[in-house]
N, C-alpha and C positions, 0 to 999 in steps of 0.2 A: 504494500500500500504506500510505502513513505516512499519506495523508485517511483512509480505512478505520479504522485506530489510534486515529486522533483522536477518528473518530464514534463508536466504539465505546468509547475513555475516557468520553468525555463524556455518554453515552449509561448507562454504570456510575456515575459520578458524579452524574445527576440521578436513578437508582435508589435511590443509597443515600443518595442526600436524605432518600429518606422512609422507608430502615428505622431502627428504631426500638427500642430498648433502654432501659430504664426508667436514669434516672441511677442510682436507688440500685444498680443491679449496679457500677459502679466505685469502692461505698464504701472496699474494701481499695486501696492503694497498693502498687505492688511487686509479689514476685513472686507471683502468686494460685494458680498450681496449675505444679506441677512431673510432669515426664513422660519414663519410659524410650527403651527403645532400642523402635524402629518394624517392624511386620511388615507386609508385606502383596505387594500384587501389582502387575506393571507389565504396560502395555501399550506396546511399546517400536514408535514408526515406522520406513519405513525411512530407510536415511540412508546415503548412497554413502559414506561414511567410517565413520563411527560403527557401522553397523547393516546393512552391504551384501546381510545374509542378512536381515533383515528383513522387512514387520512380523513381531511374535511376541511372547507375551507369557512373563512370567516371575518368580520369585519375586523380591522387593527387598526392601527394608526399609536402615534403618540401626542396625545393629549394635552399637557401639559409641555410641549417640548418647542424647539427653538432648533435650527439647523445654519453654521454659517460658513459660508463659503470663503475659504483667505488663499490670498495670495503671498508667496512670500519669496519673490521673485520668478525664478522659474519654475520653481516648484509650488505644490498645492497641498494645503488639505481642507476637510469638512470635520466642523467641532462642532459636538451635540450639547445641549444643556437640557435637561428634563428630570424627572422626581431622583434618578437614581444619581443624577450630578452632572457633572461635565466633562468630556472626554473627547478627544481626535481620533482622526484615524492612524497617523504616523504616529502617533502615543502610543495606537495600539500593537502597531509594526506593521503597517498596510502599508502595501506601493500606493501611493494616489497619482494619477495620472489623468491629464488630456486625455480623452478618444478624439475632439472634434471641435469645429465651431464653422460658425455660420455669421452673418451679418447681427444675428440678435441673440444665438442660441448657441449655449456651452454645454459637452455631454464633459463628465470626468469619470472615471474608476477608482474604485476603490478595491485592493485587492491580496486578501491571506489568504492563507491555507484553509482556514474552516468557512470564510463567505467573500463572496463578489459581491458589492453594491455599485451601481451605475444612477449616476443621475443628470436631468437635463435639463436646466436651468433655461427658461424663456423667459429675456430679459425685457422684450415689448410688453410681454403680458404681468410679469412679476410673478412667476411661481416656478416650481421646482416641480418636476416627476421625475419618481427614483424606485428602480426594482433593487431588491434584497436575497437572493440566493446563501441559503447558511446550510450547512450542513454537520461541521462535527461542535456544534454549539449545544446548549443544554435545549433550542427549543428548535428543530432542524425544521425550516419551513421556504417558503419563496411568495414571495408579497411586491405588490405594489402599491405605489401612497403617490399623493399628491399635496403640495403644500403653498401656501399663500409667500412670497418675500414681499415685503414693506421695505427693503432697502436694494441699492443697486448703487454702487458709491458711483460718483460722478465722476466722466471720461472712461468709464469701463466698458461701456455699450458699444464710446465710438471706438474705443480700442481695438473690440473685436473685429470692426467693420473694416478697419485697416488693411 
């Protein structure tokens, strides 16, 4: 299982050699687009502890939470704040990385060994959609949410358009 792991890091690692996001999108420093509490839907496995009545899917979201997008040069990440506290993804030992962008629209990854999250940031509209693929986690599921930003720091949009 952990050769599997490895081929399959390394195998994401010479992919995202080659995606590609124009430098000027991390002209802003900090935090570039700030993001509410999360809606959407899970697909929950089953799980002799966790989920004994399982699969099934069902509504999720985080509630109380907060999602924010930083920049910190060329590099990225996404920090959560919500009941259980505050936390990154490179805190947690994620690759975060660019897949993409568009005139208005940023996708990034976020990517360990136990989950892949991707999300898409539409910065005309102010909201995020983000899927969640977990698997060696205590709740192994794959969900999608959607969430409202109220913020988009200024010159990041036309950054992208660049």
């Amino acid at each position: 299982m952990n050769a599997f792991i490895k081929f399959n890091t390394s195998v994401l690692s010479a992919f995202l050699a080659f995606a590609h996001v124009p430098s000027s999108v991390s002209a802003s420093e900090g935090a570039v687009v700030r993001c509410g509490a999360s809606k959407g839907t899970g697909y929950y496995f089953y799980d002799e502890i966790m989920n004994p009545k399982g699969p099934e899917w069902s509504e999720d979201g985080i509630s109380d939470g907060k999602l924010i997008l930083i920049s910190l040069g060329d590099e990225w990440d996404i920090q959560f704040d919500d009941v259980a506290g505050a936390f990154g993804y490179r805190q947690d030992g994620a690759e975060v990385v660019p897949l993409g962008s568009t005139e208005n629209k940023l996708t990034i990854g976020a990517f360990r060994g136990t989950y892949t999250d991707v999300y898409t940031f539409d910065l005309t509209q102010k909201e995020v959609v983000w899927s969640s693929h977990k698997i060696g986690t205590p709740i192994p599921k794959v969900a999608i949410y959607r969430a409202p930003c109220s913020f988009v720091a200024a010159g990041f949009l036309e950054a992208l358009q660049d």
